[in-house]
N, C-alpha and C positions, 0 to 999 in steps of 0.2 A: 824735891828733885827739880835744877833748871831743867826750862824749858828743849835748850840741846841735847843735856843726858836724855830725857825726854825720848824725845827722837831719834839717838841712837840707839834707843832700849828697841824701840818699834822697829827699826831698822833693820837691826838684826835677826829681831822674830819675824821680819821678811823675807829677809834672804837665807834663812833658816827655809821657812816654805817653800821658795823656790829653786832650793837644792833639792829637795824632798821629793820633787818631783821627777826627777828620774829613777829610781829604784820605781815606782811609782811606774812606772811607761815598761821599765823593763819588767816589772811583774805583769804587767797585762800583754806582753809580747811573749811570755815564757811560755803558754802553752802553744802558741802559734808557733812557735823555734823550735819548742821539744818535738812538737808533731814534724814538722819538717824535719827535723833530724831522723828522725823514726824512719820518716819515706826514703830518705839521701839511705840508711842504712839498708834496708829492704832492698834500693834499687842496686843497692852493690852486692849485696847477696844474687842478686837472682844474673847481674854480670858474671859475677864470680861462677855460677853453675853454667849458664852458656856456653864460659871457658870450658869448663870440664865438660861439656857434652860435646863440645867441638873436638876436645882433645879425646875422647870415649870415641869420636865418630869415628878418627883418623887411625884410632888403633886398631877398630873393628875391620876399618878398611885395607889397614895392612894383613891383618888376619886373613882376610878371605882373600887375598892375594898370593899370601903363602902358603893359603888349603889350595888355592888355585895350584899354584908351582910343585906342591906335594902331591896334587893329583895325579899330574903330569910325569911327576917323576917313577908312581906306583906302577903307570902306565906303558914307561919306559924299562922298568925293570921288570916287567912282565913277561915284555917283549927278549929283553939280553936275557932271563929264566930258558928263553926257548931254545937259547943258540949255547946252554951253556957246555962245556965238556968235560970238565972237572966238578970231585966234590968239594974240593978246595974254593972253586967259584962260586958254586953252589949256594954254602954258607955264608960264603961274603954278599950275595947277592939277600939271601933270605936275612942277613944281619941287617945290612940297607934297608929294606923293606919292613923290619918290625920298629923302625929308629924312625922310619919316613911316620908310619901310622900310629906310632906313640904323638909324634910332633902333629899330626892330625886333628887325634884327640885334644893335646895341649889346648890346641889351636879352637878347637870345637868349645870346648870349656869356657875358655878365655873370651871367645864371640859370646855364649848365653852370657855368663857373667857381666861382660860389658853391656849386653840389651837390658838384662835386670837391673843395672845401676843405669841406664839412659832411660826409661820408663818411671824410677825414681826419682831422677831428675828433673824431668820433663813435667812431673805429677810436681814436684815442689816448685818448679817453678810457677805454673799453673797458681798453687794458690801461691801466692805472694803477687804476682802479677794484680790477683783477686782483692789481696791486703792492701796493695798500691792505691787501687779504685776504690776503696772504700773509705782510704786517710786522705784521696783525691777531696771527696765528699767532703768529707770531716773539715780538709784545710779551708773548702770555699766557705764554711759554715763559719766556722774559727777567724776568720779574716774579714767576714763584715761583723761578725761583735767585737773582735778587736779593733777596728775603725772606727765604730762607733764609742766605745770606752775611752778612747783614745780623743775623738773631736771631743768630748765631756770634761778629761782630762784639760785639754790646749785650751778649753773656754776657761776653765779655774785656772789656769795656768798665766793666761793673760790678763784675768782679771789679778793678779796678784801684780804682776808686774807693771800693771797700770797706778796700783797703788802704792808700788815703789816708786815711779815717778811722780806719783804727785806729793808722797814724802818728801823726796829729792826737792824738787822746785821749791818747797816752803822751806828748807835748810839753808844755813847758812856756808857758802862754796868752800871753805879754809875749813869746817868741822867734817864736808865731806870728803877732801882730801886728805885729813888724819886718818879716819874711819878706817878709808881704799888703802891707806896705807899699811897700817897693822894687819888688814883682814886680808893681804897677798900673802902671808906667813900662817895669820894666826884664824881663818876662815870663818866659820861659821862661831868661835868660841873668842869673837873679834872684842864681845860686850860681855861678860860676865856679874853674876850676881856673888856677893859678897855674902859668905855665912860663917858665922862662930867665927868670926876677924879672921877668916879664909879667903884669897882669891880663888874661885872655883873655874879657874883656868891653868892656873897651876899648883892649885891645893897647898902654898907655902901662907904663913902667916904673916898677917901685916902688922906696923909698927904701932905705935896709939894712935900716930899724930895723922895718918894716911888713913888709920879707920875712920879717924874723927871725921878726917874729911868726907870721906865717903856716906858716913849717917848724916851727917850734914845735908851733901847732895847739892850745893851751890853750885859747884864749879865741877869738869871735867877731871875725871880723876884716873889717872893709869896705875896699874899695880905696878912697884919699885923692883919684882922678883922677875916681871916678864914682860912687862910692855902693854898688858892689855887696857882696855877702860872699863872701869869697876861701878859698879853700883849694889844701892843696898836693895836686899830681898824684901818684898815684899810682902808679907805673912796673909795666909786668908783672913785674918781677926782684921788686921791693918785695911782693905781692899774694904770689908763689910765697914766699917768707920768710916772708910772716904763715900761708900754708897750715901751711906746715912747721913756724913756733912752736907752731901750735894742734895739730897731731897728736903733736906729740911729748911 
């Protein structure tokens, strides 16, 4: 293999890494995000009940406004009972007056019922309030091991990119504007390895004359089906021979 394919090969097994490394960043941020999601959710629950106790308040408070005006009303028909002179009035009045203390009751019911559900309220929001401060904890805990995982991360991360450029510097400027070119389209799958007279970039088969070339390895070689630059695979049996040429 020339020395360019060379370094195309390695090139790409870089920039392979440092794609890698986001999936990478975002799995060490996903408990940090899922927990903050959690609290963002909690926090709109326990909004959400505020509402309803505010809106619980406001009905209780019309309730005892109209036990108020019903009071006032039993109070008044009490009075016109005194002065009545017909039994014709009579009934109309006592009909008023079972219709006012029905609405009373209503009214009575309606007030416990609304304390029972603002008491329930007020108890859930309590704990969640509770669950907030405790994923409070959690996040601040969460947030410096994810900083930390994270600087560990950016030191490997530069340390790759460092290696990219000094790749870069030792290449030749016209192979690395081939490369940038193909790899706006064809990214991380820019260099592919050649198997069973396969491009394993688009899995069609090559001709003889384009494998040859490729087991060959002299020169720059693009697959005819799709543009990439092909090389041949390297077998473990192959790698253990090159050890052994080079130690011997």
């Amino acid at each position: 293999m020339n020395i360019y394919l060379t370094q195309l090969v390695e090139l790409v097994e870089i920039d392979k890494k440092i794609d890698s490394f986001e999936p990478k960043i975002d799995a060490i941020k996903a408990k940090l995000n899922d927990k903050l999601q959690s609290k963002d959710e909690i926090i709109k629950k326990i909004e959400s009940n505020k509402e309803i106790l505010e809106n619980n308040e406001l009905t209780i408070s019309k309730n005892e406004q109209h036990l108020k005006e019903l009071s006032d009303k039993l109070k008044d028909l009490s009075k016109k009972s005194a002065a009545v002179k017909t039994e014709k009035e009579m009934k109309a009045l006592q009909l008023e007056e079972e219709i006012a203390k029905e609405q009373i009751n209503f009214a009575n019911e309606e007030i416990e019922r609304l304390q029972n559900a603002k008491e329930q309220i007020e108890s859930e929001i309590k704990e969640l309030e509770e669950e907030v401060s405790k994923i409070d904890e959690e996040i601040v805990e969460l947030e410096k091991s994810t900083q930390k995982e994270l600087e560990v991360l950016e030191k490997d991360r530069m340390k790759v990119y460092e290696d990219r450029q000094k790749l870069l510097s030792e290449m030749n400027q016209n192979i690395i504007v081939f490369y940038e070119k193909i790899r706006r389209w064809a990214g991380n799958t820019t260099v592919v390895a050649v198997k069973k007279q396969a491009c394993y970039g688009c899995y069609m088969k090559l001709n003889d004359h384009t494998y040859a070339k490729v087991l060959a390895g002299e020169e720059i070689t693009t697959c005819p089906h799709c543009g990439r630059i092909l090389y041949k695979e390297i077998t473990s049996q192959e790698q253990e021979d090159s050890k052994e040429e080079a130690s011997a």
